[in-house]
KOLKE-65408 format. One record per residue (C-alpha): x, y, z; chain. Coordinates in steps of 0.1 Angstrom, whole numbers, plus 2048, in hexadecimal, padded with zeros to 3 digits. Layout:
N
{{X Y Z} 'A'};
...
//
This chain:
258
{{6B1 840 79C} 'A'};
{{6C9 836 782} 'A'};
{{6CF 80A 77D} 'A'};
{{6F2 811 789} 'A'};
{{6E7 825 7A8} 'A'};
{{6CC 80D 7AD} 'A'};
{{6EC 7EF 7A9} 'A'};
{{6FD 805 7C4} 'A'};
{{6E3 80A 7E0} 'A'};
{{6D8 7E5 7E1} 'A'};
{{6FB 7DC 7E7} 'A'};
{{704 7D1 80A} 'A'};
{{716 7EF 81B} 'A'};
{{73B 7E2 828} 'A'};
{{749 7EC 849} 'A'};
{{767 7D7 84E} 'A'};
{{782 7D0 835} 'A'};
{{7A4 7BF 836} 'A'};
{{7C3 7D2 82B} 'A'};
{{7ED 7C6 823} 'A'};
{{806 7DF 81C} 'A'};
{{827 7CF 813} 'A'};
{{843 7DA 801} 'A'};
{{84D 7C1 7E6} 'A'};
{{872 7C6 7E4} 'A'};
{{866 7C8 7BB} 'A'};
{{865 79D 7C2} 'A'};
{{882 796 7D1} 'A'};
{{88E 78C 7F1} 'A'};
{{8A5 799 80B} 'A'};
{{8C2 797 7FB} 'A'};
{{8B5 797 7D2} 'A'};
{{8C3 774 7D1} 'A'};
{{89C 764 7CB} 'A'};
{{884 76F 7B5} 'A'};
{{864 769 7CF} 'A'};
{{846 779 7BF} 'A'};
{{834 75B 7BA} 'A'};
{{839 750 7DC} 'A'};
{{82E 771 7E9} 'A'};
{{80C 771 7D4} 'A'};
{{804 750 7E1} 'A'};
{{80B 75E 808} 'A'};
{{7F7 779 801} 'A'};
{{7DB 766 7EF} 'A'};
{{7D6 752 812} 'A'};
{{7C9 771 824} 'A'};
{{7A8 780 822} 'A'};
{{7B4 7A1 817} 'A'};
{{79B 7BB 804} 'A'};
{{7BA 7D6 7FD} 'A'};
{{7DA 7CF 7F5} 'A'};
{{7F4 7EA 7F7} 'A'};
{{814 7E6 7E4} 'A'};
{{837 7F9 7E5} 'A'};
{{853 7F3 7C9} 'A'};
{{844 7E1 7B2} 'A'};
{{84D 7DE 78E} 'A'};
{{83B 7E3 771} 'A'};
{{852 7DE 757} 'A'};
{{874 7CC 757} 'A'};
{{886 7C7 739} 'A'};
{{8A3 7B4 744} 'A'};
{{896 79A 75F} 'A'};
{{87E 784 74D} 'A'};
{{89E 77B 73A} 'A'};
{{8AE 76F 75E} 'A'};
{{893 764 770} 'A'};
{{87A 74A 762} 'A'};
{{85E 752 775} 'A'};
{{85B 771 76E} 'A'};
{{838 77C 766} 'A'};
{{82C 785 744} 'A'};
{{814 7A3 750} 'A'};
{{81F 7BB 76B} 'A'};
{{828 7B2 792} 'A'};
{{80A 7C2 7A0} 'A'};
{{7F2 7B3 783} 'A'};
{{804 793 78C} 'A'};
{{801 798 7B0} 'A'};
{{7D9 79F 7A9} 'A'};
{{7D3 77F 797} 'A'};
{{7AF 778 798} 'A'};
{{7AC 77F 7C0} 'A'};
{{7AA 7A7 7B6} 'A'};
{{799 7B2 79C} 'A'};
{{7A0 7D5 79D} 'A'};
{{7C2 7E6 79F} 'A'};
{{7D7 805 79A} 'A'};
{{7FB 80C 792} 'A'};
{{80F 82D 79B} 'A'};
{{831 82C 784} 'A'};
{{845 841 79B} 'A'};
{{86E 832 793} 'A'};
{{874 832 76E} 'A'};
{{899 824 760} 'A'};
{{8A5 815 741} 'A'};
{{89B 7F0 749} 'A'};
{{878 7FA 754} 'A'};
{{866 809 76E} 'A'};
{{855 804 795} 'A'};
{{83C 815 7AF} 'A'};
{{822 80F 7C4} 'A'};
{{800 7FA 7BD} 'A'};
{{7E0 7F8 7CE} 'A'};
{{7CB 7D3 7C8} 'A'};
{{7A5 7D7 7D2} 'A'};
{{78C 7BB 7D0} 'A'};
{{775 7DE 7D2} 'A'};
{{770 7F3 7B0} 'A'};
{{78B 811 7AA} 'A'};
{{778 82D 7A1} 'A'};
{{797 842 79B} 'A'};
{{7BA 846 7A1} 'A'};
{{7D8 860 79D} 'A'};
{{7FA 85E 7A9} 'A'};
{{80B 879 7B5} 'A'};
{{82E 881 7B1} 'A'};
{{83D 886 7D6} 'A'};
{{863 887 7C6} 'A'};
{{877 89F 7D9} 'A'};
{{896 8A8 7C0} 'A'};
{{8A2 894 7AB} 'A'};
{{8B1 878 7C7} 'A'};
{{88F 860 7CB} 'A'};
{{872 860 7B7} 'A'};
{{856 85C 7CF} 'A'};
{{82C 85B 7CC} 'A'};
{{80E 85A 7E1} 'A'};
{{7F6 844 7C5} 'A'};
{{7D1 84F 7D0} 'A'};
{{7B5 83B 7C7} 'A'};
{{792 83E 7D1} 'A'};
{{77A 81E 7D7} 'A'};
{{75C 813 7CD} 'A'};
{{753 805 7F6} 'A'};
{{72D 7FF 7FA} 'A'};
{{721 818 818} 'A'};
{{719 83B 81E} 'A'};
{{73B 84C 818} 'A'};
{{759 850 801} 'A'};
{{772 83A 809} 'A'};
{{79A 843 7FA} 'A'};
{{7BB 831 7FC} 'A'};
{{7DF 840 7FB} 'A'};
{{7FB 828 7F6} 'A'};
{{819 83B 801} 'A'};
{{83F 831 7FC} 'A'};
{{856 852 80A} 'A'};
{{879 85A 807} 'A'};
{{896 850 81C} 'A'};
{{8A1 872 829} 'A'};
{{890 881 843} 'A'};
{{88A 8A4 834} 'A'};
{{87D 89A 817} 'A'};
{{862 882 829} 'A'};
{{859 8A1 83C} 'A'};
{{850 8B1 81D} 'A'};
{{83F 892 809} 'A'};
{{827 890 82F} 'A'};
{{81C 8B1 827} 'A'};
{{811 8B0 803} 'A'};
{{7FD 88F 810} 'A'};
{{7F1 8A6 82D} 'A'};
{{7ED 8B8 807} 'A'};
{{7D9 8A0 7F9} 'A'};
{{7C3 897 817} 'A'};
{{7B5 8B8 81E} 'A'};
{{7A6 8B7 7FB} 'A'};
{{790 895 802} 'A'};
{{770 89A 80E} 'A'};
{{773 89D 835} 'A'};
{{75C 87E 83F} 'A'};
{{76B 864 826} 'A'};
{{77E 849 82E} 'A'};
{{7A3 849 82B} 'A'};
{{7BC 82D 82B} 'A'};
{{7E2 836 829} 'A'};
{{7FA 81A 82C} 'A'};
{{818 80F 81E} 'A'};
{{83E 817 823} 'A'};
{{846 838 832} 'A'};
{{86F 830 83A} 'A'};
{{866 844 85E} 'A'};
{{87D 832 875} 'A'};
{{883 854 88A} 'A'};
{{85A 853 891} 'A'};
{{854 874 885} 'A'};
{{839 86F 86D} 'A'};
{{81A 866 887} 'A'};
{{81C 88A 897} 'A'};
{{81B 89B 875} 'A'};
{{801 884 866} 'A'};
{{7E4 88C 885} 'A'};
{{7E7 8AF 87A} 'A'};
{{7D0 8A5 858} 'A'};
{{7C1 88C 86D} 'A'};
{{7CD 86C 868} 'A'};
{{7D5 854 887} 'A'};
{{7F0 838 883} 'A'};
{{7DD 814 887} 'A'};
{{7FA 801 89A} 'A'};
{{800 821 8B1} 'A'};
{{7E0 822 8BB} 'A'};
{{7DF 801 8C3} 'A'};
{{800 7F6 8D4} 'A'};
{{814 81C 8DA} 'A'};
{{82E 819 8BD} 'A'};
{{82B 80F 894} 'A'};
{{834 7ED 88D} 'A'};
{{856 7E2 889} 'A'};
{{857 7D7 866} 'A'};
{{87E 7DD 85C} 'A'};
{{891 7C5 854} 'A'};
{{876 7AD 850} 'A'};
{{88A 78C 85E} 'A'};
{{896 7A5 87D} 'A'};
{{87F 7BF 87D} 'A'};
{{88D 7DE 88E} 'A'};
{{881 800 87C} 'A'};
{{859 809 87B} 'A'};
{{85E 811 853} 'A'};
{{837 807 847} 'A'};
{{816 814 856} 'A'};
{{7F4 818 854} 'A'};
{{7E0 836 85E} 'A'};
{{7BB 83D 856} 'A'};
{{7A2 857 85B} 'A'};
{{77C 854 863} 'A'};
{{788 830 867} 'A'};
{{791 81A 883} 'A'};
{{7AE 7FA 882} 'A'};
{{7AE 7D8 891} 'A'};
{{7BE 7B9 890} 'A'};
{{7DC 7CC 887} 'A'};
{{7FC 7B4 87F} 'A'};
{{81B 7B5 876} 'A'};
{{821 793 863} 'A'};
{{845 78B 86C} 'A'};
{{847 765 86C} 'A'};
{{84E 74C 854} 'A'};
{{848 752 836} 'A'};
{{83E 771 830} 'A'};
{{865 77D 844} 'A'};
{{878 770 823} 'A'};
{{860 77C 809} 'A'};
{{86A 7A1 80A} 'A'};
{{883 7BC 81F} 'A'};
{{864 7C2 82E} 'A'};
{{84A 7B5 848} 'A'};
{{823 7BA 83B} 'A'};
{{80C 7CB 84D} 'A'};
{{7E8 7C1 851} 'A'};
{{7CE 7D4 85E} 'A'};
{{7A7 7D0 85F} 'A'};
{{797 7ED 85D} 'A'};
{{771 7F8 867} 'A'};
{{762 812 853} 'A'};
//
């Protein structure tokens, strides 16, 4: 046995893990009057939270740290990592003149790899699923999609499919965590999903996703969280104070037991 598969099999094997998905609004609140990153790392630094899922996010922006004086001098989801996740990956999926913005995935767990694939659908949205697979102590493989879909309804169709797509090419008994924001308000997604396996985590445990949409209101079920060969507790959407004026969006948090 090699050091490093020695290093790996005396490590404790991990069977519960804390997730957030939350789009980030790329910092700002509601209404982009408030640039509120740093108020939303330090909510999110509060909770015990092993993955952190993260929709429109910037990477680069040329143009803001001019306006707004706490702007960070790294990128939001390096920023947003700080020393509480040591790992993290980046999927560039919007790219303009002033810079650029995706979706991130934070892990206090090692990244063996990632890729994020394009989900764009014409030329109207750019759109990705970034994969990344994790480095969990146990018995199997555990991956993580962090999804962000396009606002019309035919095109999400087809984006669910190429991560039906992308599933059936994961080994069949690892672990896999979807979440982030799927813009389903008509509820479609769940039925389309179980086909490749996947169960939602706040359907299965109260009936319906969580209302997340407009996070000071919420009304639409825009974010989820769906997992194979994995079950979800605790699941909660956090729509109080202060995490309803730190994005558009409520959070999600889910534990999940491998």
């Amino acid at each position: 046995m090699s050091p490093e598969s020695l290093r790996h099999s005396q490590r404790p094997a991990v069977h519960r893990l804390r997730l957030l998905t939350v789009n980030t609004h790329k910092g700002f609140n509601v209404f982009n009057r408030r640039f509120i990153l740093p108020e939303l790392r330090d909510a999110v630094r509060t909770l015990s939270t092993e993955l952190v899922f993260l929709q429109e996010v910037h990477g680069t922006h040329h143009r803001h740290p001019l306006r707004w004086k706490e702007w960070p001098p790294t990128p939001q989801y390096e920023f947003l990592a700080d020393s509480m996740w040591p790992e993290f990956a980046y999927g560039r999926n919007a790219v303009y003149p002033d810079g650029d913005h995706g979706n991130a995935l934070l892990s206090k767990f090692p990244i063996l790899a990632f890729h994020n694939h394009d989900v764009s659908i014409g030329d109207h949205e750019v759109r990705g699923l970034l994969h990344a697979e994790l480095d969990v102590p146990g018995d199997r493989e555990v991956h993580a999609i962090c999804v962000h879909l396009g606002l019309r309804e035919s095109h999400r169709r087809r984006q669910l499919r190429l991560l039906c797509g992308l599933l059936a090419e994961l080994p069949g008994d690892a672990a896999v965590i979807v979440a982030g924001d799927f813009n389903d308000w008509r509820r479609t997604a769940d039925p389309l999903l179980a086909e490749c396996g996947l169960h939602e985590v706040f359907t299965r445990a109260y009936g319906a996703p969580a209302k997340s949409f407009p996070a000071r209101w919420p009304l639409l079920p825009l974010d989820r969280v769906y997992l194979r060969n994995a079950s979800g507790h605790e699941a909660r959407a956090l729509t109080r104070r202060p995490w309803s004026h730190l994005s558009d969006h409520a959070p999600l948090s889910v534990e999940v037991h491998l």
